[in-house]
N, C-alpha and C positions, 0 to 999 in steps of 0.2 A: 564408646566415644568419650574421649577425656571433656573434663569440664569447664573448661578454655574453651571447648568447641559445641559444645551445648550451647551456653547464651547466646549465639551468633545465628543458629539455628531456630530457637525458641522464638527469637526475636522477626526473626524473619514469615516462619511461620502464623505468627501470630497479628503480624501486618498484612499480611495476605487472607488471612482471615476477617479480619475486619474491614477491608478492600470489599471482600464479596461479600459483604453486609450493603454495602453501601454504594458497588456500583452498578452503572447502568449497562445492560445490555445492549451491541453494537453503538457503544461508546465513540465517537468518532471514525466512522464506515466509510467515510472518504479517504482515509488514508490505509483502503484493503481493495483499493481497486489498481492499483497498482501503475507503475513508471515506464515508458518506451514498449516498443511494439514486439521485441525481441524475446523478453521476460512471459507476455501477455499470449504473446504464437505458442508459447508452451506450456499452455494454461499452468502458470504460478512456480512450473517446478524450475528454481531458478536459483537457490539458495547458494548450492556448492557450486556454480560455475560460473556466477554473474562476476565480470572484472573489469570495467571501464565506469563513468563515473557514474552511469544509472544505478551502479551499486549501492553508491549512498540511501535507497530507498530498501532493495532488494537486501543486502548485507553487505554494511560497509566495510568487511574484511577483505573485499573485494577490487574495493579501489587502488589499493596500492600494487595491484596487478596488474595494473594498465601499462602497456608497454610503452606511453609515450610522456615525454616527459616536461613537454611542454602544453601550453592551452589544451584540453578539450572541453568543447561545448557540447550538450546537449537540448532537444527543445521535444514537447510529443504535444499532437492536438487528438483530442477524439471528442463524439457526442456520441449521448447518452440516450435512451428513451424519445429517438426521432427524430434530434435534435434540441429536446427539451432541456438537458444537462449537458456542459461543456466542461471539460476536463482536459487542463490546459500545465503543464510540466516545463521547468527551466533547469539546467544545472551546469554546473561548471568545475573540472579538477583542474585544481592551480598549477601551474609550474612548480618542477621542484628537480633540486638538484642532488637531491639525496635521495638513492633508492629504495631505501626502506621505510620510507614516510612519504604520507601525500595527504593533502586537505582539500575536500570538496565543497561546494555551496549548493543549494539547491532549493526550490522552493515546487509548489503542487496549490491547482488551487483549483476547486469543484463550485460552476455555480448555474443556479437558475437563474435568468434574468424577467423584467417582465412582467413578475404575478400582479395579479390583478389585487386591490387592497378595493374590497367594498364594504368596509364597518360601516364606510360614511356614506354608502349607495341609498339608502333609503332615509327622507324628512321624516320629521315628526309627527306629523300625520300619516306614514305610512305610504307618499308617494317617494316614486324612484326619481330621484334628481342624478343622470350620467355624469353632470359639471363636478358630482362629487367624486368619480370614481377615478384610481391615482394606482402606479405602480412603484413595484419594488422589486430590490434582488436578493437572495438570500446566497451567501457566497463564504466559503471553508476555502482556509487557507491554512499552508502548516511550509515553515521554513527549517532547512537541516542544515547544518553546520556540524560538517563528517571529516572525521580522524580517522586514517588506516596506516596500520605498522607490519613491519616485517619482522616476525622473530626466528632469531639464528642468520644463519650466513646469504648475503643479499645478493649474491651471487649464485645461489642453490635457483635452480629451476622451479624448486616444488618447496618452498618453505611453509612454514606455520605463519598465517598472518589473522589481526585481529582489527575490529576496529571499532568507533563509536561516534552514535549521532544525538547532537545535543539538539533537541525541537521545541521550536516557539509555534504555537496553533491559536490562529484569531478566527472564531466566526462569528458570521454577520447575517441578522434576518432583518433588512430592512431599519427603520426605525427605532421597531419593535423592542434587536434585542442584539447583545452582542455578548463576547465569552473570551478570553483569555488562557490559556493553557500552556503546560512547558511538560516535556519528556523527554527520557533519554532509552534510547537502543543504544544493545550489543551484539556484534559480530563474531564469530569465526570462519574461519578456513584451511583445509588442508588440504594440500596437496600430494599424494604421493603415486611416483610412476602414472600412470593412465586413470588413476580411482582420485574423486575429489568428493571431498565433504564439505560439509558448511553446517552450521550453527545459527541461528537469528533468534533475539529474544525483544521484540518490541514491546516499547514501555516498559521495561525492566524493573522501574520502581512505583511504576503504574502513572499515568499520566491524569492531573488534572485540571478540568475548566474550572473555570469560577465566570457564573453567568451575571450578568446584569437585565433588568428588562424596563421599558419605558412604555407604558401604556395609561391615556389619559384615562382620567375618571370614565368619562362618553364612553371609549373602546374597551374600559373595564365591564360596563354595563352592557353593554350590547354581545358582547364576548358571551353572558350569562344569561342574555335574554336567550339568545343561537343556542344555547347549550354546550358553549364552549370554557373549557378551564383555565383561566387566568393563570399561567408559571408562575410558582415560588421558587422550585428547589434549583438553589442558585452553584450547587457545584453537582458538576458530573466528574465521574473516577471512569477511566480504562483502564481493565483490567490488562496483565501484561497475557501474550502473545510469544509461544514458544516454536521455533519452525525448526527441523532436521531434513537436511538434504544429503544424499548419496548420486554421485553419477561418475559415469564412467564414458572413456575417450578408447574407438577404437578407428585405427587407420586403414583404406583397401587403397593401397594408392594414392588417387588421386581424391579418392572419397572419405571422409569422416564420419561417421554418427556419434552423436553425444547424447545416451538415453538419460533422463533422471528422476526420483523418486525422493518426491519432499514430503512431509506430513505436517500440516499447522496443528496445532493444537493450542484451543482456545480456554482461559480457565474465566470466562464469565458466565459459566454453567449450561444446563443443557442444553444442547442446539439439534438439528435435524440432520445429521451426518453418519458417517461409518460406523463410528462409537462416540456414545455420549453418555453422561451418568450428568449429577447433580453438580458434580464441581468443576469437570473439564470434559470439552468436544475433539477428536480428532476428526479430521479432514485429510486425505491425501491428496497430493495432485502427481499427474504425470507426464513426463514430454521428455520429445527425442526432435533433435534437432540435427540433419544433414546438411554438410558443407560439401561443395565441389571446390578444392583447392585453397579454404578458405575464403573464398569472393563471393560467392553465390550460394543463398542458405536456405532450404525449407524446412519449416516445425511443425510441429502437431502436439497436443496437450490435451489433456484434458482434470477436470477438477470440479469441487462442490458434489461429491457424489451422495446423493438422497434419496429417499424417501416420497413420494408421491402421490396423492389422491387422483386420480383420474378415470371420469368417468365410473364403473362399474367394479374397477380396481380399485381396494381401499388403498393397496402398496405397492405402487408404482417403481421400479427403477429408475433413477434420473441422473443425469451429471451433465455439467457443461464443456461442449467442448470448443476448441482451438485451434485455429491454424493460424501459420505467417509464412512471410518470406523476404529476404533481403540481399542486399549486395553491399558489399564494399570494396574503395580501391586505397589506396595509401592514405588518405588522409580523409575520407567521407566514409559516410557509413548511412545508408538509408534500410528502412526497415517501412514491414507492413504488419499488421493481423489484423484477424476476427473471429468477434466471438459473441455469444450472448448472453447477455447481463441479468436479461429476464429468466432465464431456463425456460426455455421452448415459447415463450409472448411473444413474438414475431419481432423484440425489441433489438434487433442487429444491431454492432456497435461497429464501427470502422475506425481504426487508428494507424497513423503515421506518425514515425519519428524519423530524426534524422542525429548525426551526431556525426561532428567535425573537428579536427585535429591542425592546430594552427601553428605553423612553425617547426611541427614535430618531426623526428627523425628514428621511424620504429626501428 
């Protein structure tokens, strides 16, 4: 390696290193649950073949795939844990007149509502006053602002396209505390004949909060009386997120399947997965998705493949799994899955999206 290309290297290296000094493990986890019901039916494996604007989450080299050229909206609702967490998605690819570029917007945003706040449930003597008892929301929000380009001929079926999302992340716990954060992802895609790849590297240059927190003297002491710890460390690092996807398009007529094969791998250290060492976890996920005619689609996925204690077994086999299904006609697009969040806690999640095409002419 010439020495031009060392420092770039060294450099790099050793910011990465010092990253995993100092970040947090499942550093902002709200934004690894993922966009639309399409992506989710196939448990995760969605990298090389995601192309309409829910791409901006999944990989935004994606976007500029989209066959239509005018508005589409997207929106997805699901709850979490019974209905205790609500995870709620918006996005939209602009109009563009130029085929090889397109810019999306999109925001995601994860919250409890509700909790109960009883620092101030008990007087000073030790009796319970309810008139003091008050609620709050704790609510994660992250806004994308996504670029996708065509490279080479924009008329090729199957070109190389790439792209990237520039993210602002506000969370909020109540009163309490709030955080601030900015990150950028990048994308690839390739397309060739029937075989499509993809590439995803979230947080790329590692994404950081910087916290704030507001707790009176009172809620400081009583936090310590409970035996609870009072936050200082007022910046969290995520660490970046590297994803490779492989899938493949085959046709029986009227029938499609599109099986695929993504691997995350995570470098915030060791985690409970396929492989994991001290410095990076893989994770695979997989899904195969059947079209009739392109209108009518059923998935199946699965992903999180672990490790388990259960019962009498120290090592359980585990993984979660996925289905969905959807239809679309010229300009609508409705989707369903389900899956479960808890691996096997009876914690079912049900999601709907939909995604609409205004004006367009595919």
């Amino acid at each position: 390696m010439s020495d031009n290309l060392k420092l770039p290297f060294y450099i790099f290296f050793c910011v990465c290193f010092i990253h995993q000094m100092n970040a947090q493990k499942y550093s902002n986890a709200f934004l690894q649950i993922g966009v639309g019901a399409a992506g989710q039916g196939l448990g995760y494996a969605f990298i090389a073949s995601t192309n309409n604007t829910n791409a901006s989450y999944w990989n935004p080299a994606g976007i500029v795939r989209n066959e239509h050229q005018n508005w589409e909206i997207s929106a997805m609702h699901s709850e979490w844990f019974g209905g205790i967490g609500k995870y709620d998605y918006l996005g939209a690819t602009l109009p563009s007149k130029n085929e090889k570029q397109k810019i999306a917007l999109s925001m995601v945003r994860f919250g409890v509502d509700d909790i109960p706040n009883t620092l101030n449930l008990y007087n000073v003597d030790g009796t319970i006053n309810f008139d003091n008892l008050s609620s709050f929301s704790a609510s994660d929000y992250a806004f994308f602002f996504s670029y996708s380009r065509k490279l080479g001929n924009a008329f090729s079926l199957n070109p190389l396209s790439i792209g990237l999302n520039a993210k602002v992340i506000h969370r909020n716990i109540g009163k309490f505390a709030n955080s601030w954060g900015f990150g950028l992802d990048a994308g690839l895609q390739y397309h060739k004949n029937n075989f499509k790849f993809g590439v995803m590297c979230r947080d790329i240059t590692s994404t950081f909060n910087v916290w704030q927190f507001s707790f009176s003297e009172d809620e400081k002491s009583i936090l310590g009386i409970t035996g609870n710890d009072v936050p200082t460390e007022k910046l969290e690092i995520t660490q970046p997120q590297i994803i490779f996807g492989l899938g493949y398009l085959k046709r029986f007529n009227k029938l499609g399947v599109s099986p695929e094969l993504d691997f995350y791998i995570q470098t915030d250290g060791k985690r409970n997965t396929v492989y994991a060492n001290n410095i990076f976890s893989i994770d695979p996920a997989i899904g195969i998705e059947i079209n009739f005619i392109s209108k009518v689609f059923l998935r199946f996925g699965a992903n999180q493949f672990q490790y388990l204690s259960i019962g009498n077994n120290p090592k359980s086999w585990s993984f979660r799994p996925a289905f969905g299904a959807g239809f679309k006609t010229k300009n609508i697009e409705i989707d369903y899955a389900f899956n479960d969040p808890g691996i096997g806690n009876g914690s079912n999640s049900h999601i709907i999206s939909a995604m609409i095409n205004i004006g367009s002419k595919p």
